[in-house]
C-alpha positions in Angstrom: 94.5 28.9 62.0 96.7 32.2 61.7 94.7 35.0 63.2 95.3 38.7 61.9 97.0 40.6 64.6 97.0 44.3 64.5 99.2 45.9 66.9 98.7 49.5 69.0 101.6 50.8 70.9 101.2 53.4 73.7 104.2 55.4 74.2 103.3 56.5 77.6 103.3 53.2 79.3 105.1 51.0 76.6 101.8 48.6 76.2 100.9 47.4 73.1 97.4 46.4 72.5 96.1 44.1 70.2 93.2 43.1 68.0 93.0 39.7 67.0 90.9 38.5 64.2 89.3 35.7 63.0 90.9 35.4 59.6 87.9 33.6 58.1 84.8 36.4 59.3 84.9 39.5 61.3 84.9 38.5 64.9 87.8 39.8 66.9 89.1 40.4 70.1 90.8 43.2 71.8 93.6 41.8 74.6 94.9 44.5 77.1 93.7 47.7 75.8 94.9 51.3 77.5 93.3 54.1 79.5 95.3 57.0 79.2 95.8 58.5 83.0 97.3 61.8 84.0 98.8 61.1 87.6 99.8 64.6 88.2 96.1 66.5 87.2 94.4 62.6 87.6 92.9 62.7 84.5 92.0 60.5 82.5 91.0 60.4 78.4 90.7 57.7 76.0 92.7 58.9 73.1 94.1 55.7 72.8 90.9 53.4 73.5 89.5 55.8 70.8 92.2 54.4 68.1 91.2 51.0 68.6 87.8 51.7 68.4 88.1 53.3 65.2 90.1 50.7 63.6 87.3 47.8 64.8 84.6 50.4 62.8 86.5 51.2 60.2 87.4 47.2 59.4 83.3 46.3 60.5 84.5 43.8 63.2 82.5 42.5 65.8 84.7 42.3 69.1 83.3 39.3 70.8 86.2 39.4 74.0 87.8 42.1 75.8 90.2 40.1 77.3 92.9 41.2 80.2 96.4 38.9 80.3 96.3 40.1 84.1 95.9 43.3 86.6 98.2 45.4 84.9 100.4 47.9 87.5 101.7 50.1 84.8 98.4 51.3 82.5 94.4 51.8 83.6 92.5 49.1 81.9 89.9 50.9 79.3 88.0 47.4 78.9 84.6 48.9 80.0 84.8 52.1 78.1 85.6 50.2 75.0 82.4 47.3 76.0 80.4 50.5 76.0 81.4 51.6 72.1 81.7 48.6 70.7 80.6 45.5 72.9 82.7 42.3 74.1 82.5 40.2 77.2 85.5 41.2 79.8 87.8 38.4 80.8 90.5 37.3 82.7 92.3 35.0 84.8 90.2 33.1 87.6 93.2 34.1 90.3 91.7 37.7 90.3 90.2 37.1 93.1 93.3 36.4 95.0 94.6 39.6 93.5 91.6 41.1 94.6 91.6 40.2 98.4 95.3 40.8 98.5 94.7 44.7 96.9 91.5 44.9 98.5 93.8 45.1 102.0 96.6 47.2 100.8 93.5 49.9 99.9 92.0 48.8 102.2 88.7 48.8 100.3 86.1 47.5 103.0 83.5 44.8 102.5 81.5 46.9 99.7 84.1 45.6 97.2 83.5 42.5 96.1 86.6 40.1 95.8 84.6 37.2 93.8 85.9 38.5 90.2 82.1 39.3 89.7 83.2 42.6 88.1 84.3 40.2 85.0 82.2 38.7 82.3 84.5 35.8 82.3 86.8 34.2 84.4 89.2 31.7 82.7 90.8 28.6 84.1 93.7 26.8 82.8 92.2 24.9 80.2 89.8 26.9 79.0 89.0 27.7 75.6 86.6 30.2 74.0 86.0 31.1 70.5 86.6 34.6 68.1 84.4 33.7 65.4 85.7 30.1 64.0 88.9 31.0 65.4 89.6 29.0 69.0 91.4 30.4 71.3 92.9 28.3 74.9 93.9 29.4 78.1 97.0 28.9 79.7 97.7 29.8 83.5 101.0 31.3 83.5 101.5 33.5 86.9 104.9 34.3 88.5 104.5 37.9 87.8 100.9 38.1 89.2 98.7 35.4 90.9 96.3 35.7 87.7 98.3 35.9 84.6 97.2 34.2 81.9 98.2 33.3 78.2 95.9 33.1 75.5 97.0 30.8 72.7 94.8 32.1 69.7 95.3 29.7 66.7 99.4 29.9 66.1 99.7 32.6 68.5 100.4 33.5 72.1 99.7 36.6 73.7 101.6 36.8 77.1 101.4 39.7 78.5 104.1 40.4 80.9 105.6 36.8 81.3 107.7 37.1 78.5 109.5 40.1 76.6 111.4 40.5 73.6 114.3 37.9 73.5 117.1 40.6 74.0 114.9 41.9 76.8 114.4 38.8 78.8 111.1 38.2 81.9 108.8 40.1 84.2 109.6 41.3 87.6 107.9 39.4 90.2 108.0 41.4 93.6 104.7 42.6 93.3 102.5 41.0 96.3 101.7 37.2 94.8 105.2 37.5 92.4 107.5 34.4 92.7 110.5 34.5 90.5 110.8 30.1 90.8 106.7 30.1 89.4 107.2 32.6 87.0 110.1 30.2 85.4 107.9 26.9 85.7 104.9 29.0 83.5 107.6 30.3 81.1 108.4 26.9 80.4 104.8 25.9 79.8 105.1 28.8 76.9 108.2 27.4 75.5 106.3 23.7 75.4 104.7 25.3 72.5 105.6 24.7 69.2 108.4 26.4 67.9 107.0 28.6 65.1 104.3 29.5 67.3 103.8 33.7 67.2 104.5 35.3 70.6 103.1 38.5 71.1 104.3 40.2 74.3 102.4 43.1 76.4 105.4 45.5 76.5 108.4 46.6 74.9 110.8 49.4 76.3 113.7 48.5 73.6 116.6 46.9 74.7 120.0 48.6 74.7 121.7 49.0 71.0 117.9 48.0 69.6 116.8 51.6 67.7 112.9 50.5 67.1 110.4 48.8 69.2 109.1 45.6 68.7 106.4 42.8 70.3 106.4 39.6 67.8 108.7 37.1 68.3 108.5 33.0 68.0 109.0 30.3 70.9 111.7 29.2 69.0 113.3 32.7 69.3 112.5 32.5 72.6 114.2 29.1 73.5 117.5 30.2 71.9 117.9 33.9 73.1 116.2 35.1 75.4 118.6 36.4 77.7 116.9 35.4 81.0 115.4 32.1 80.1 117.0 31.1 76.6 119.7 28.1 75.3 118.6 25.9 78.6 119.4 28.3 81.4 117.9 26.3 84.6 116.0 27.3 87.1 118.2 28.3 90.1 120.2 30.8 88.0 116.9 32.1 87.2 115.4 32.9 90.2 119.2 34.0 91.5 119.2 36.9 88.9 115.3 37.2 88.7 115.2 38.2 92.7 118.8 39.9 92.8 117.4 42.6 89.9 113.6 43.0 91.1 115.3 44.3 94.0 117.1 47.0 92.1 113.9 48.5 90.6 111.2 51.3 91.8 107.7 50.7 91.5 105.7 51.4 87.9 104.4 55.0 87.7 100.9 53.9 87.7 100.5 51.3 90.0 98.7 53.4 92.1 95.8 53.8 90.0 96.2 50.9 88.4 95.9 48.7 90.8 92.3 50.1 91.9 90.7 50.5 88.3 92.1 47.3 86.8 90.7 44.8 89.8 87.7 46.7 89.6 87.4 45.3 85.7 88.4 48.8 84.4 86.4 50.7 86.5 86.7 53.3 88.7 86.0 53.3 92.9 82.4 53.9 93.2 81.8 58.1 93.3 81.0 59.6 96.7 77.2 61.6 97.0 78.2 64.9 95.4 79.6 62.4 92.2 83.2 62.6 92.8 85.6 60.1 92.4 88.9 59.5 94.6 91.6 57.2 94.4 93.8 56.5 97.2 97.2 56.5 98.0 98.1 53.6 100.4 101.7 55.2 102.6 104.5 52.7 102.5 102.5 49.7 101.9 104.1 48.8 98.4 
């Protein structure tokens, strides 16, 4: 089955969000959704949850999954915000939980956090499958950028987060804590097993140089010929070579900060203190 894919870009942080359809009804799912954060005031608003929320009401869909393609370090999760307006069960990868444990240190969080993924509807295994509707959807364990990353294969498409970007724009990093650059290639080739004129929808797009607009769709057949990093056979060793010599060259995302708390948290904030305030911490030369 071809699901409908509607597309939401945030120009802040370069996500794109998606809302995937069931073709034949109105069940859909929202992947990776965005809560826009202020880092300099620390606040937060939901202009752009709000967008996707009004196109689900607008087109009567029911969203059955909320589903995360990892911990993202670059944009706040607004999964339970959104489960709140419009329902959906919260998913992601099983491997949250060594996400968790390893974040769970660097903020160091204490014992009250839970590290069992228990913050999640869902936790998916490679394997998996779940259902929008008629429309079945499979899990594919792809990590290399994170411990947890997954790719959901939704009838002839993939949605893969960070993994992959546009052809001309090549792979994720993978320095963050869990990253391996030689992993990362092994699950890139799992997407590229994948037939050919399967869709590939990616999680961000910053626009490559000479490109004017920005894009997210793409094919695994695209893919296998041009992607710059990956493409026309390029082995592993080179890879991992270029992979680890340019992750070294790059600064941190703006928002990992934040990120990093909220998203293994399922979306959610630290727990508020007695008077009702919340705080987010800032770990010193631990990243």
């Amino acid at each position: 089955m071809k699901p409908d894919v509607t597309a939401f870009f945030d120009d802040a942080t370069n996500t794109i969000s998606y809302v995937v359809k069931d073709p034949a009804g109105s069940s859909c799912a929202i992947i990776d959704s965005v809560l826009d954060f202020d880092y300099a005031s620390g606040r937060t608003d939901t202009k752009s949850a709000d967008e996707v929320i009004q196109y689900v009401k607008d087109n009567n869909l029911t969203v059955e999954w909320l589903l995360e393609s990892h911990v993202h370090a670059d944009h706040l999760s607004a999964a339970p915000y959104i489960q709140e307006q419009v329902g959906g069960k919260i998913g992601i990868g099983d491997r949250i939980k060594i996400v968790q444990d390893t974040f769970g240190k660097v903020f160091n969080e204490g014992t009250e956090f839970q590290r069992d993924g228990s913050q999640f509807d869902k936790l998916f295994q490679e394997g998996d499958s779940f259902h929008i509707g008629q429309l079945r959807g499979d899990v594919l364990h792809t990590p290399g950028h994170t411990p947890a990353c997954l790719t959901y294969v939704i009838g002839d498409a993939a949605f893969v987060g960070d993994t992959l970007f546009m052809p001309d724009f090549g792979t994720a990093r993978c320095d963050f804590p869990g990253g391996s650059s030689e992993t990362l290639y092994n699950s890139i080739q799992k997407i590229l097993a994948l037939p050919d004129d399967t869709r590939i929808f990616v999680g961000h797009d910053y626009k490559a140089p000479g490109r004017e607009d920005y894009a997210w769709e793409t094919t695994v057949g695209e893919q296998k010929a041009a992607n710059i990093h990956v493409g026309a056979g390029k082995d592993k060793d080179a890879f991992v070579k270029m992979r680890d010599e340019r992750d070294a060259t790059l600064a941190m995302p703006k928002l990992i900060i934040p990120s990093l708390q909220v998203n293994m948290r399922a979306g959610q904030m630290p727990p508020a203190d007695e008077q009702g305030d919340v705080f987010l911490k800032v770990p010193v030369n631990k990243l």
